[in-house]
C-alpha positions in Angstrom: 19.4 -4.0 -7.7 16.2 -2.1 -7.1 16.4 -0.3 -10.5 17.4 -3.9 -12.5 14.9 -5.2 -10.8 12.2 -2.9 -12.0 13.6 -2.4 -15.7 12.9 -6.7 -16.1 9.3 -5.8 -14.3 8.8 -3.2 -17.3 10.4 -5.6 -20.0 7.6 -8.0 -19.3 4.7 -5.9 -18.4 4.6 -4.4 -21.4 4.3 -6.9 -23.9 1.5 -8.0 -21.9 -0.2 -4.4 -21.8 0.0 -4.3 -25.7 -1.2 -8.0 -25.4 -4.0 -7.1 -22.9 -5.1 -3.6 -25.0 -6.1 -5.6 -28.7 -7.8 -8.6 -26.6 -9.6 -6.0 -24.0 -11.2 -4.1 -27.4 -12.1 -7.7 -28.8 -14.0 -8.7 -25.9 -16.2 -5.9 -26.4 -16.3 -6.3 -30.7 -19.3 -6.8 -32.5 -19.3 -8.5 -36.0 -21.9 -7.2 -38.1 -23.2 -9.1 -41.2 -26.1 -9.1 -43.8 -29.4 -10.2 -43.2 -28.1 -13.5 -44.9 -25.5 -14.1 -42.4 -22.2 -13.1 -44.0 -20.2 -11.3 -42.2 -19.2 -7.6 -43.6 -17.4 -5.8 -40.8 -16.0 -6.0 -37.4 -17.1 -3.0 -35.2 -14.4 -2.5 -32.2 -15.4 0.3 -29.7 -14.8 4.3 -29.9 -16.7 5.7 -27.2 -20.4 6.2 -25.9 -22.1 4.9 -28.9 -19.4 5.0 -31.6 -17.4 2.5 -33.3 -14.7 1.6 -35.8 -16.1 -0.4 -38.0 -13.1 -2.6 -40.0 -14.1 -4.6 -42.9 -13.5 -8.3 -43.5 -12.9 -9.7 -46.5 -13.2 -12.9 -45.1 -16.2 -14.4 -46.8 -16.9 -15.6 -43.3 -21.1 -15.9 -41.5 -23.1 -17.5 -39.2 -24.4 -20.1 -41.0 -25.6 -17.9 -44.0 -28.4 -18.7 -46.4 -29.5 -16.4 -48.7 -32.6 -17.3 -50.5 -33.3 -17.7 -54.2 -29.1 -17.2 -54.9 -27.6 -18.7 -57.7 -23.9 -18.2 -57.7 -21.5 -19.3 -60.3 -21.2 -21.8 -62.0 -17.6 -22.1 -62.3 -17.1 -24.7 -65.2 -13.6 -26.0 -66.1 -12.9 -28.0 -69.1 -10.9 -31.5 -68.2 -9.9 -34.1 -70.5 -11.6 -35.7 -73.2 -13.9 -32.7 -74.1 -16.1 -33.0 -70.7 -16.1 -30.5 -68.0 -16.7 -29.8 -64.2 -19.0 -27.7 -62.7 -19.5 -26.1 -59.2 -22.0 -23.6 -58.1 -23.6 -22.3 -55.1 -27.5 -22.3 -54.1 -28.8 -20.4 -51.3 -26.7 -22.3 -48.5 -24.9 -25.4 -50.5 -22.4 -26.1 -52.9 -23.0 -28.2 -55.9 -21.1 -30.0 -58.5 -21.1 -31.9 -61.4 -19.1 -33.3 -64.6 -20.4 -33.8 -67.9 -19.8 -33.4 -71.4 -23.2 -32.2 -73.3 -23.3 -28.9 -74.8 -24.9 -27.1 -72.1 -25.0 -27.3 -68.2 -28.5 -26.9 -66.6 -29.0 -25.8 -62.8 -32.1 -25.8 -60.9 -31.9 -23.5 -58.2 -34.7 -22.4 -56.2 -37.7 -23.2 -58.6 -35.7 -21.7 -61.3 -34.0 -23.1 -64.0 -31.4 -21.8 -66.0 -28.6 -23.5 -68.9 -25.2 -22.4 -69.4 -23.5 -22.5 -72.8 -19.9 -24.6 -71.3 -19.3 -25.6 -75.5 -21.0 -23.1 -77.3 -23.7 -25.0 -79.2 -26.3 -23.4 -81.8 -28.7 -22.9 -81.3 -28.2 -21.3 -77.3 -31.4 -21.5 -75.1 -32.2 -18.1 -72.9 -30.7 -17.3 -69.7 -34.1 -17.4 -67.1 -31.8 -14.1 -65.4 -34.0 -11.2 -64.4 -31.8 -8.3 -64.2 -31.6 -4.4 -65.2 -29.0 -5.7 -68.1 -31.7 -8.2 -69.6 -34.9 -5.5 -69.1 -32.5 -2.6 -70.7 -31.6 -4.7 -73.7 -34.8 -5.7 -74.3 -35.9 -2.3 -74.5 -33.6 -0.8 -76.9 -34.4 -4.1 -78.9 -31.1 -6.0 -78.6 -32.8 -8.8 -77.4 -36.7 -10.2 -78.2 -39.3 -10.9 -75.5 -38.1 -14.7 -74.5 -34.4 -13.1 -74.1 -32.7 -14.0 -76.8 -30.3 -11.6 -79.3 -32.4 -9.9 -81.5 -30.2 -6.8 -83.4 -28.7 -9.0 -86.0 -25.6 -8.0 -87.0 -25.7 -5.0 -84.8 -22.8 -4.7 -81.8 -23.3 -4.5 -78.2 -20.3 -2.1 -76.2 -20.1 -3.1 -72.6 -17.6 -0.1 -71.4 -16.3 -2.1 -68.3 -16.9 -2.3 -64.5 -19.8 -4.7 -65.6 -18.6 -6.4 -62.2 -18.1 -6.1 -58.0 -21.4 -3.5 -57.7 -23.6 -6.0 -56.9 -23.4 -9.7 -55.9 -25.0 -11.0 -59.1 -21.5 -11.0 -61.1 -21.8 -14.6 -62.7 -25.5 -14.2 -63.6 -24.1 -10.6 -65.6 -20.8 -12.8 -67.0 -22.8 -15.7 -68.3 -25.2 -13.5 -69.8 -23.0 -11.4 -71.9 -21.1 -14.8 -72.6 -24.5 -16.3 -73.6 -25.3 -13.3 -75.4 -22.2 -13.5 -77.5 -22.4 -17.1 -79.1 -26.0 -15.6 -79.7 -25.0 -12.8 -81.5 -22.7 -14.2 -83.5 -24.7 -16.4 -85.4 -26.3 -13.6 -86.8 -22.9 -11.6 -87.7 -23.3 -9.4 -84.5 -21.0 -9.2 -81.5 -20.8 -8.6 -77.8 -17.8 -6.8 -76.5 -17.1 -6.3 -72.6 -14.2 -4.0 -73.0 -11.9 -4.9 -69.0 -12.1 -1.8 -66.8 -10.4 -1.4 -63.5 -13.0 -3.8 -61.7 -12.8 -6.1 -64.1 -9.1 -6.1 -63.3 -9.7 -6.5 -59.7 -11.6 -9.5 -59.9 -8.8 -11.0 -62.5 -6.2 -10.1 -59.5 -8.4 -11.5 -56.9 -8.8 -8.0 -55.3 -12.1 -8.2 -53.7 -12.0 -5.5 -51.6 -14.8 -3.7 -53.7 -16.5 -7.2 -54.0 -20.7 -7.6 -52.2 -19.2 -9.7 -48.9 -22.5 -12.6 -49.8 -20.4 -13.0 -53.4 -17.6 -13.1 -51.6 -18.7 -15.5 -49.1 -19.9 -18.0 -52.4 -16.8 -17.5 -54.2 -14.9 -18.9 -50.7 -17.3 -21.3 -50.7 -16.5 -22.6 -54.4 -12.9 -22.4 -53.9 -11.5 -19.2 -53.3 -11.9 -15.7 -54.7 -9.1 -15.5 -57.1 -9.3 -18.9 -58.2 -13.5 -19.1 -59.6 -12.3 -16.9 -62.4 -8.7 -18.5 -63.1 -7.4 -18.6 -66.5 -8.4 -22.8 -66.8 -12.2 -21.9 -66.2 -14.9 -20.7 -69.3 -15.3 -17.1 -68.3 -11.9 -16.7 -66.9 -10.5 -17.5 -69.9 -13.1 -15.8 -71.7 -12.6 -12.1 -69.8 -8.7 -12.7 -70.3 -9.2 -12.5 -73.9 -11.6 -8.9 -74.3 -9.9 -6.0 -75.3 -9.3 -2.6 -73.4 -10.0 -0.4 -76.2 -11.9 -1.3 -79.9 -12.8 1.4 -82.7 -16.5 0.8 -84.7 -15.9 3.1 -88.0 -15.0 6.7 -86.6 -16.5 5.5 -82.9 -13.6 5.1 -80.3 -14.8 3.0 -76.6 -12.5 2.8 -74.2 -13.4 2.0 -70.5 -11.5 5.6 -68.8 -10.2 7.5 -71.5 -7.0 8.2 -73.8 -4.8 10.5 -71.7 -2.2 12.9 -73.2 1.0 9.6 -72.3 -1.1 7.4 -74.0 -1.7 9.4 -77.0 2.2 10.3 -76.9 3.1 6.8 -77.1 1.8 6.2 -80.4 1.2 2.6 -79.7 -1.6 1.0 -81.5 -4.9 -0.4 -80.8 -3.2 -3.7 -81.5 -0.3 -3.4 -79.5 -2.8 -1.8 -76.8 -5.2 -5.0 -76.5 -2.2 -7.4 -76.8 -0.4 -6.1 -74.2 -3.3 -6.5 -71.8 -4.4 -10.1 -72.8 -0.3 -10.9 -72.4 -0.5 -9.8 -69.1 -3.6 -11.5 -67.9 -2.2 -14.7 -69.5 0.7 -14.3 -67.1 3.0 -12.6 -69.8 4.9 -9.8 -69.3 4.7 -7.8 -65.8 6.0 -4.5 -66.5 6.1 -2.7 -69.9 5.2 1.0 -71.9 1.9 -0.3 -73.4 0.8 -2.3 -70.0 1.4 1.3 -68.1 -0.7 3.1 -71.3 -3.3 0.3 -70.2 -3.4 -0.2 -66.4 -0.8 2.8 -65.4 -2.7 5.5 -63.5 -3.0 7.9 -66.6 -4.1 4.6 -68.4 -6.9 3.2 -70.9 -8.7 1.6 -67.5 -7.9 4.2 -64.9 -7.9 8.0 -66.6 -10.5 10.5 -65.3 -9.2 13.5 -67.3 -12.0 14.1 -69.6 -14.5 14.6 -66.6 -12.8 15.7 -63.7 -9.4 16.9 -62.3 -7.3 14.7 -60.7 -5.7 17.5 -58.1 -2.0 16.3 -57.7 -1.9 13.8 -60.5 -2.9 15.9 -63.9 -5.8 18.5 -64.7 -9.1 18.3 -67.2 -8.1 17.2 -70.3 -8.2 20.0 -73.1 -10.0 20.0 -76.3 -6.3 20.3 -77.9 -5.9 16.9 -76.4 -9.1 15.5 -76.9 -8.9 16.2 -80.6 -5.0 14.8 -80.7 -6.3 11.6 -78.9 -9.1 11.1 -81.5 -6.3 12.1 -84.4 -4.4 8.6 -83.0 -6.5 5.9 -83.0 -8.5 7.8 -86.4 -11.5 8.4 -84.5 -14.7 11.5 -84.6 -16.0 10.5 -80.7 -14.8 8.5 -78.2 -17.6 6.5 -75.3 -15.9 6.4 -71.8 -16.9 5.1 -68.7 -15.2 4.6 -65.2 -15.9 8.2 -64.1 -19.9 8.6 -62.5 -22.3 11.3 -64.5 -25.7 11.6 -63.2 -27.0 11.2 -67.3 -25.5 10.2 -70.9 -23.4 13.8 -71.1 -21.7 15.0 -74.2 -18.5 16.7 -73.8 -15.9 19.0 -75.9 -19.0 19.8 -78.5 -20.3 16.0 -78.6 -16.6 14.7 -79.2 -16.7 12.8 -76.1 -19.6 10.9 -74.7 -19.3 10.0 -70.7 -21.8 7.0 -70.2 -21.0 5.7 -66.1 -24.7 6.5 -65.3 -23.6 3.3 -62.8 -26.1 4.6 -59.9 -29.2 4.8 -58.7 -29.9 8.5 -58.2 -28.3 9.2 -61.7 -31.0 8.9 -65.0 -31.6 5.7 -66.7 -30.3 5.7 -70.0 -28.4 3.9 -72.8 -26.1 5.6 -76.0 -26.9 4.2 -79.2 -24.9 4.7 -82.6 -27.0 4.5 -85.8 -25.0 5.0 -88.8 -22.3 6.5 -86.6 -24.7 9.1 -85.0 -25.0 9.2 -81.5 -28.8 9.2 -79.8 -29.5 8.9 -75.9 -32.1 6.7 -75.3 -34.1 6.6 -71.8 -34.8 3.6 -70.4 -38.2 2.8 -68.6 -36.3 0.0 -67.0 -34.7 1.1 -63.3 -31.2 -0.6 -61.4 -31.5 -3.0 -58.6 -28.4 -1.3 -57.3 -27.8 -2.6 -53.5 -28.5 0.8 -51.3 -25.7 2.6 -50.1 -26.3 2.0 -46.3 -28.0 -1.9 -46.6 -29.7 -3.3 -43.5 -27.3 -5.0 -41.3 -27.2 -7.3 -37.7 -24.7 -7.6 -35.3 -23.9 -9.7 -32.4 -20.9 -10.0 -29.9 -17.6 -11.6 -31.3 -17.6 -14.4 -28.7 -13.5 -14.9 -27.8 -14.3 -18.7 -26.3 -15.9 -19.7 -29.7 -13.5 -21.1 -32.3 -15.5 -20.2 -35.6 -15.2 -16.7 -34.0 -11.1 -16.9 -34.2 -11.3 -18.8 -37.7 -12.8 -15.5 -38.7 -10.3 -13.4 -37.6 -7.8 -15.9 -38.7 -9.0 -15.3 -42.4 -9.6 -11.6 -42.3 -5.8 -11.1 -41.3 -4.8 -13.5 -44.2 -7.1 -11.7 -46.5 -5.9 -8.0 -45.8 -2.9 -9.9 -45.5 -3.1 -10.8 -49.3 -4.5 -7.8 -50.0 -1.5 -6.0 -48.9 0.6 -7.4 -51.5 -1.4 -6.8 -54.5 1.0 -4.6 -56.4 -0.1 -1.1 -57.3 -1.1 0.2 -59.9 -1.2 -3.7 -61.4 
């Protein structure tokens, strides 16, 4: 009897221990969060002065505010040619319908207008940002901020997105740019890389937690850049990979499996823009585009990738440029601390996407490639940015919505599929 006895006493004490262990390290937690307020991680205990810091996804604060930020707008069309708009300024969410050509905000003694029907002629963007002082620079745009090159063609090589939190100022802007541009019989092409893909997904585990924190605020993550908003459906429809004369751009590179499938820049591009439209879910040209030796994800022409496949060679460099009927090809995705040539010039590497790499731009004139430096310097958020913390309080509510919503969100983010 002794021994049943004691067997029930360790059926139920441990479920309590394993109960006690989590709640125990909880009571001692820390949340940490920006300056702003949002939370960014939860810092459980390790030791004397250590922690294990676990990141929330939650776009969860104390109260936030963050001064002079202008998030969004998210602008849906609706029924009888108007449209809605929501954005997010400094602490509050806004909204309004309408059905002029342009939606105006006021935010913080700035005013800016958003193209939501495309009319001619477009007033400037008031955004200050590294994109608006670079273009202006290389004489893309004039000094009040509008396109300036003519019929000349703007290459955005992907990731344009998730670095910082300013990722509908950068959107709108290219969108704005666009209409511009094409007035004058010029274009602006934001080719999708893998973040781009991320945000489509609603992966925002590479997302700045303050845009994370607006995005919740305007409706969810996933859902401000659904296919029945402007610049979702706008990013649904870019292209992966485009050719200008003997000039291939492509966000990662063409590997040797996508040059062996002999599928077109066509069938490339539609594949993509099917799948982002809800299309097809698995297919030969998707993997050539999103696979991990894809159009979006392929490092091979900078780096090795032990395990997976080793430094492209010149044999199939020069095969990959035979394809798509090409001299060069532009990548990004992979960092480079300048503009760097490769394989004798027929591969230019342009990621130059940090702070301590040099400031440049690549510029084709008549097919011929020229770096240009740029006086202008990225606003890149620093590596380690300041931070607070105070004690997760267990008898506060709010405190348990939060960790309500970080397990849904790692949750979700679980069940993202891989590599899709």
């Amino acid at each position: 009897m002794k021994r049943v006895k004691l067997g029930k006493s360790l059926l139920i004490a441990v479920p309590i221990l394993l109960l006690a262990i989590p709640l125990v390290l909880l009571s001692m937690a820390r949340l940490e969060m920006t300056p702003n307020g949002v939370h960014t991680r939860l810092l459980l205990p390790a030791g004397p002065d250590a922690n294990i810091g676990i990141h929330l996804y939650s776009g969860s604060g104390d109260s936030p505010h963050i001064p002079g930020f202008l998030d969004g707008p998210v602008v849906k069309p609706v029924a009888g040619g108007a449209w809605h708009a929501t954005w997010f300024c400094e602490n509050a969410v806004h909204r309004q319908t309408g059905s002029g050509d342009l939606l105006e905000i006021e935010c913080a003694g700035r005013k800016t207008a958003y193209p939501v029907h495309a009319p001619a002629p477009l007033p400037a963007a008031t955004i200050d940002t590294f994109l608006d002082a670079a273009l202006r620079e290389l004489g893309v745009l004039d000094a009040d901020g509008r396109w300036s090159w003519g019929s000349g063609h703007l290459v955005i090589a992907g990731d344009a997105v998730d670095r910082g939190r300013d990722v509908f100022a950068v959107l709108w802007r290219l969108y704005s740019l666009n209409l511009q541009a094409q007035q004058q019989g010029g274009a602006v092409h934001l080719l999708l890389g893998n973040h781009e893909q991320y945000l489509l997904r609603g992966n925002m585990s590479r997302a700045n937690r303050e845009h994370i924190h607006t995005a919740e605020r305007m409706g969810g993550y996933k859902q401000v850049f659904a296919a029945d908003t402007v610049l979702g459906a706008w990013l649904r429809q870019q292209p992966v990979v485009l050719r200008a004369g003997r000039i291939l751009v492509t966000h990662a590179g063409v590997s040797p499996e996508v040059s062996a499938s002999r599928l077109t820049l066509v069938q490339l591009n539609d594949a993509q823009r099917r799948h982002w439209q809800g299309g097809t879910a698995s297919s030969p040209a998707l993997d050539a585009v999103l696979g991990p030796t894809g159009l979006t994800q392929y490092r091979g022409y900078v780096e090795d990738r032990e395990g997976s496949y080793p430094r492209a060679t010149p044999a199939q460099v020069a095969q990959a440029l035979d394809r798509f009927g090409a001299d060069t090809v532009v990548v990004g995705h992979t960092l480079v601390s300048q503009v760097t040539p490769l394989y004798g010039g027929r591969v230019h590497a342009i990621d130059v996407n940090s702070n301590g790499a040099a400031s440049e731009a690549l510029l084709f004139e008549r097919g011929v490639p020229r770096i240009v430096p740029l006086r202008a310097q990225r606003q890149l958020p620093p590596e380690r940015p300041a931070v607070k913390t105070r004690p997760l309080n267990l008898a506060d509510a709010q405190d348990w919505r939060t960790l309500g919503r970080f397990v849904a969100r790692s949750r979700e983010l679980s069940q993202l599929s891989y590599p899709y």
